[in-house]
C-alpha positions as CSV (number, residue, x, y, z in Angstrom):
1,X,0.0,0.0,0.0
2,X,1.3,3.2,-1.2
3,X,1.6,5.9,2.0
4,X,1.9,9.7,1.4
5,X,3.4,12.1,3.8
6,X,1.3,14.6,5.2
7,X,3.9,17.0,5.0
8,X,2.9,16.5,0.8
9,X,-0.8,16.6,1.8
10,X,-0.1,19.9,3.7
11,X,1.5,21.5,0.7
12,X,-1.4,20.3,-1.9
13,X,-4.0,21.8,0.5
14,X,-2.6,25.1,0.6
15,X,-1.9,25.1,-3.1
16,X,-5.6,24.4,-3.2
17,X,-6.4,27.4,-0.6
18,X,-4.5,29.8,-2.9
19,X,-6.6,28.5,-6.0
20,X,-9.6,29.7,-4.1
21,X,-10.5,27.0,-2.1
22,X,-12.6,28.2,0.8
23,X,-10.4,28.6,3.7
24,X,-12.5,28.4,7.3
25,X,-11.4,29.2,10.5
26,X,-12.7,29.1,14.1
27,X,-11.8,30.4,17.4
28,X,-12.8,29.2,21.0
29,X,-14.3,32.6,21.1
30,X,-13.4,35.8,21.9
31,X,-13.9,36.3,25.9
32,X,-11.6,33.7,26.1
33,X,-8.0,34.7,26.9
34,X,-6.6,31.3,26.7
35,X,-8.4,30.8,22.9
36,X,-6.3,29.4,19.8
37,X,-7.5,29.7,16.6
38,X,-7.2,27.4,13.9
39,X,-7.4,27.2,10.1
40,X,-8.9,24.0,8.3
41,X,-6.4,22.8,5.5
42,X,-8.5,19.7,4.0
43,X,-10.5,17.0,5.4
44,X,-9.4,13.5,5.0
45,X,-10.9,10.0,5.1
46,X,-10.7,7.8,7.8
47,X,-12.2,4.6,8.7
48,X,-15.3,4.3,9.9
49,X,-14.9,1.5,12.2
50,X,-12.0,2.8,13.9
51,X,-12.5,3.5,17.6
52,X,-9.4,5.2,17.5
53,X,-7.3,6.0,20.7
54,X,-3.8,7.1,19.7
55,X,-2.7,9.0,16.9
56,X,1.0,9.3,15.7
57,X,3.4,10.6,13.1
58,X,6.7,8.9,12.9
59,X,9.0,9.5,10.3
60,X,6.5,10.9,8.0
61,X,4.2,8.2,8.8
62,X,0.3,7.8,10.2
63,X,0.1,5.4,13.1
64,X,-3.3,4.7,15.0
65,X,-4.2,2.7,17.7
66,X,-8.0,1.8,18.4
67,X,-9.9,0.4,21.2
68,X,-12.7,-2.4,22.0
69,X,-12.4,-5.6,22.8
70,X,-11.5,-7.5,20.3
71,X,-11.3,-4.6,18.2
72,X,-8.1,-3.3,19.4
73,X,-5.0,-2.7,16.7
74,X,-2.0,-0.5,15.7
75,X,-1.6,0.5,11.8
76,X,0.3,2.7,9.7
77,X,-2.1,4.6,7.8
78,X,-2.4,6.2,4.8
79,X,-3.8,9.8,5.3
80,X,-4.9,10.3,1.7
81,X,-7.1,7.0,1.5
82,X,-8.1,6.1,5.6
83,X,-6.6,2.7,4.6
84,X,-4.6,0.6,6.8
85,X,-3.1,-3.0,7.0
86,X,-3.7,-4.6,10.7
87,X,0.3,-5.2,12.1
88,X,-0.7,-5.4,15.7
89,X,-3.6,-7.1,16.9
90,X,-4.6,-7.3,20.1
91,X,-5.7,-10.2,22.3
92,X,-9.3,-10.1,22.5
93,X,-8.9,-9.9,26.7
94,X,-6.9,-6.4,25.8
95,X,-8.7,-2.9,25.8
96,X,-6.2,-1.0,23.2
97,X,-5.9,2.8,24.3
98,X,-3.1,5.4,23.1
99,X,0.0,4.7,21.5
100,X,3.4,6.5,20.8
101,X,6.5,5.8,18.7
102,X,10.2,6.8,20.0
103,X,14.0,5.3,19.4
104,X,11.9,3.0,16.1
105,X,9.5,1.5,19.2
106,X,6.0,1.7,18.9
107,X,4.6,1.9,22.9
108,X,1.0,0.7,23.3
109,X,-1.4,1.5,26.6
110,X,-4.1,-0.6,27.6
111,X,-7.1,0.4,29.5
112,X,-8.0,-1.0,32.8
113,X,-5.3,-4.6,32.4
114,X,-2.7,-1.6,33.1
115,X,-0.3,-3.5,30.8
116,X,2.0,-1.5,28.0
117,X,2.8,-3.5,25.0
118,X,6.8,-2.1,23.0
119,X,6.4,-3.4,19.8
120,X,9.8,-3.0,17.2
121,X,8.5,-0.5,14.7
122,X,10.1,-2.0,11.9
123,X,9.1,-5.3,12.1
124,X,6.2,-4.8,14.5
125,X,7.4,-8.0,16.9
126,X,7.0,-7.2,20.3
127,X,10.1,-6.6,22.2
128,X,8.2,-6.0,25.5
129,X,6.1,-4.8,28.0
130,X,5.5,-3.1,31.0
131,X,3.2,-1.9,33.9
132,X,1.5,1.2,35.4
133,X,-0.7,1.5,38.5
134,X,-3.7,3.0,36.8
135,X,-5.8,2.7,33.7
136,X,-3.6,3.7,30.6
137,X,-5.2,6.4,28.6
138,X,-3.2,8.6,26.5
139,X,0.2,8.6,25.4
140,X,2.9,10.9,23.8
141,X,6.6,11.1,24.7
142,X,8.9,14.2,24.8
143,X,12.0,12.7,23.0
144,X,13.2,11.8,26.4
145,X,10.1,10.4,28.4
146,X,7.0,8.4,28.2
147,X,3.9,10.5,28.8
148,X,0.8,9.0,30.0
149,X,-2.9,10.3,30.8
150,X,-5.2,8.0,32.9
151,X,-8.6,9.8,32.2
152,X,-8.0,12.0,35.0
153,X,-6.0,15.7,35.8
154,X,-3.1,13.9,36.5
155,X,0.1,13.4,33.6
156,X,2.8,10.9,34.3
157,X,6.1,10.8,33.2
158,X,7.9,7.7,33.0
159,X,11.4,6.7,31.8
160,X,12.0,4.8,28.9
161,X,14.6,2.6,30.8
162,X,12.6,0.9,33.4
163,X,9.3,2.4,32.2
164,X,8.8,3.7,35.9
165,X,7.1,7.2,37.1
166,X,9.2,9.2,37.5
167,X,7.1,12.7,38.4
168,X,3.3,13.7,38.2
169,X,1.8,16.7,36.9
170,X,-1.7,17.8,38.1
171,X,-3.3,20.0,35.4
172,X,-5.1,23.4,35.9
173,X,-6.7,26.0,34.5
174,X,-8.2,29.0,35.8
175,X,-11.3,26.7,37.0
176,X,-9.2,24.3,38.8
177,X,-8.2,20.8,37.8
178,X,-8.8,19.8,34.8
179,X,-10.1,15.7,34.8
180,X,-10.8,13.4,32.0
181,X,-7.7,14.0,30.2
182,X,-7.3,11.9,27.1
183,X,-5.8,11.3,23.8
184,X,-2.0,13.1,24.5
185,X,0.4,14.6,22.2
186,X,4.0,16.3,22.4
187,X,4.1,20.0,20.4
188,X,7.4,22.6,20.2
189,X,7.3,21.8,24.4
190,X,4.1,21.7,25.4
191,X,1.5,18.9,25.7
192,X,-2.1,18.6,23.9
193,X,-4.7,16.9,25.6
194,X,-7.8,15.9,24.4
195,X,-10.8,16.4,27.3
196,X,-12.6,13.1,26.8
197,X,-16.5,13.6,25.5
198,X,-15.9,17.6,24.8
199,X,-14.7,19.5,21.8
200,X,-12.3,20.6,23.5
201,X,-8.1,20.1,23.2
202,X,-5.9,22.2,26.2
203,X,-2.4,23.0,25.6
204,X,-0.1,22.4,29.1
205,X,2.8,23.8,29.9
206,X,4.6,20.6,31.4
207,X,6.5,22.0,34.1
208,X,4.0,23.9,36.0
209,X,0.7,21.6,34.7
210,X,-1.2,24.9,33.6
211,X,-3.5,25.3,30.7
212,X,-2.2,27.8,28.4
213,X,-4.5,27.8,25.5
214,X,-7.7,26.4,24.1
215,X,-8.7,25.2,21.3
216,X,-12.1,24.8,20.5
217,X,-13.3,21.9,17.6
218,X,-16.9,22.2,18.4
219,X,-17.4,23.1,14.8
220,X,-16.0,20.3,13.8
221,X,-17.3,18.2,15.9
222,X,-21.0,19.4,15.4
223,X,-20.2,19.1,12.0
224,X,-19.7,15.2,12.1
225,X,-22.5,14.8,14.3
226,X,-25.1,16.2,12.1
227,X,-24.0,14.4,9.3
228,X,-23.0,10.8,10.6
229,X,-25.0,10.2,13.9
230,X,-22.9,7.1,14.9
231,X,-19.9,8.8,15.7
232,X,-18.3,8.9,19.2
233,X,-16.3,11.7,20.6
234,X,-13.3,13.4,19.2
235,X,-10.1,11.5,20.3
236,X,-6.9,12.1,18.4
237,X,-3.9,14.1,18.2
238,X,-0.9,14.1,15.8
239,X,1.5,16.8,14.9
240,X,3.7,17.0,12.0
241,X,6.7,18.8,12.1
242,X,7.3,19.2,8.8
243,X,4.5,20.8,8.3
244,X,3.7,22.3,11.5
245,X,0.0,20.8,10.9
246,X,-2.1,19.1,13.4
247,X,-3.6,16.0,12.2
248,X,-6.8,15.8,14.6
249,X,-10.2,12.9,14.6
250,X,-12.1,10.9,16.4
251,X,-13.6,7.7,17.3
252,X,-15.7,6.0,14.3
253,X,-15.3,9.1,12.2
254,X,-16.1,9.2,8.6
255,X,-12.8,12.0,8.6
256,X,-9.9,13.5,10.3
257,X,-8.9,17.1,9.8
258,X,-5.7,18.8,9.1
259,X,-5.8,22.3,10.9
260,X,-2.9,25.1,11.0
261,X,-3.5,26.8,14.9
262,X,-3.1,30.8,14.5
């Protein structure tokens, strides 16, 4: 199966913008001092019966992870189709959750059986595994360390030698904690969170655990909800960094979205 970059995707939607293609963008709103704006560079497919859970870029390349027992998987993807080939499947007894790829290793959380699969990125064999004390949720890394969401405010940082925690961040905003953090992922030093069944994704500044911008996909996500009413919530984060593009979905989505933030 023939896989494209999004990097090339990137540059063949903004050729298309300056042809006149209609270029949208959306804010979290104005009375919101935290707010980051965003600009929708094209919509692309994705597979419908995805439940997806993790979303990754490595080396140019789409990974996703999915949940559901017996429905759990890793795949490289191809952005331009939604097509995969299933490399990692599961046992059926195994709750897939998010995923991350660092040093050619693909990490993979499960949910409440608290056990992390390290699978060879080449060759998708699994070289490993590992434990964590609560239920694995998201998962992004910061070239350095694992990090790892468990549906709550808390973020955990492990090391990638003995896979152990090594500090905990509790996230906050001008509200207070911030719970039900989900689907994680790394950007220029600070972390994205999904907030599971919301529209919303919080940037976090990792040292001190606040929330220092918004971003507000609840036209997006009202847009998938009109249209195909057997889609669950938005879950799914991956940055590129070639072309400084977020590559952002959800679970059983007909599409994904590639957005520029302002």
């Amino acid at each position: 199966m023939r896989l494209y970059s999004l990097t090339l995707i990137a540059t063949l939607s903004l050729l298309l913008i300056s042809c006149g293609e209609k270029k949208s963008e959306e804010s979290a709103g104005s009375a919101d001092s935290l707010a980051i704006s965003y600009t929708v560079l094209k919509t692309l497919p994705h597979d419908t019966d995805a439940f997806t859970e993790g979303l990754a870029i490595y080396n140019n390349k789409v990974y996703e992870s999915t949940g559901q027992n017996g429905k759990s998987w890793v795949a490289e993807v191809d952005p331009g189709s939604g097509l995969h080939q299933k490399k990692i499947i599961l046992d059926d007894r195994y709750f897939g959750e998010g995923i991350t790829l660092l040093n050619n290793k693909i990490y993979y959380l499960t949910w409440q059986t608290k056990i992390g699969f390290i699978y060879d990125a080449t060759t998708y064999k699994q070289i490993g595994e590992f434990t964590y004390n609560n239920p694995g949720w998201g998962l992004t890394h910061n070239d350095k360390e694992l990090i790892m969401s468990d549906g709550t405010e808390k973020i955990y940082f492990l090391d990638t030698t003995k896979l152990s925690v090594t500090r905990t961040l509790t996230v906050k905003d001008e509200g207070g904690n911030v719970k039900n953090l989900n689907e994680l992922e790394y950007v220029n030093g600070y972390i994205f969170a999904n907030v599971y069944e919301t529209s919303w994704i919080v940037k976090i500044d990792p040292a001190t655990g606040r929330v220092v911008g918004r971003i507000d996909l609840s036209a997006i996500v009202d847009e998938i909800k009109r249209m195909y009413q057997n889609t669950a919530e938005l879950n799914g984060i991956a940055f590129d960094k070639n072309s400084k593009a977020l590559l952002v979905t959800g679970k059983l989505w007909p599409k994904s979205y590639l957005i520029r933030l302002q």
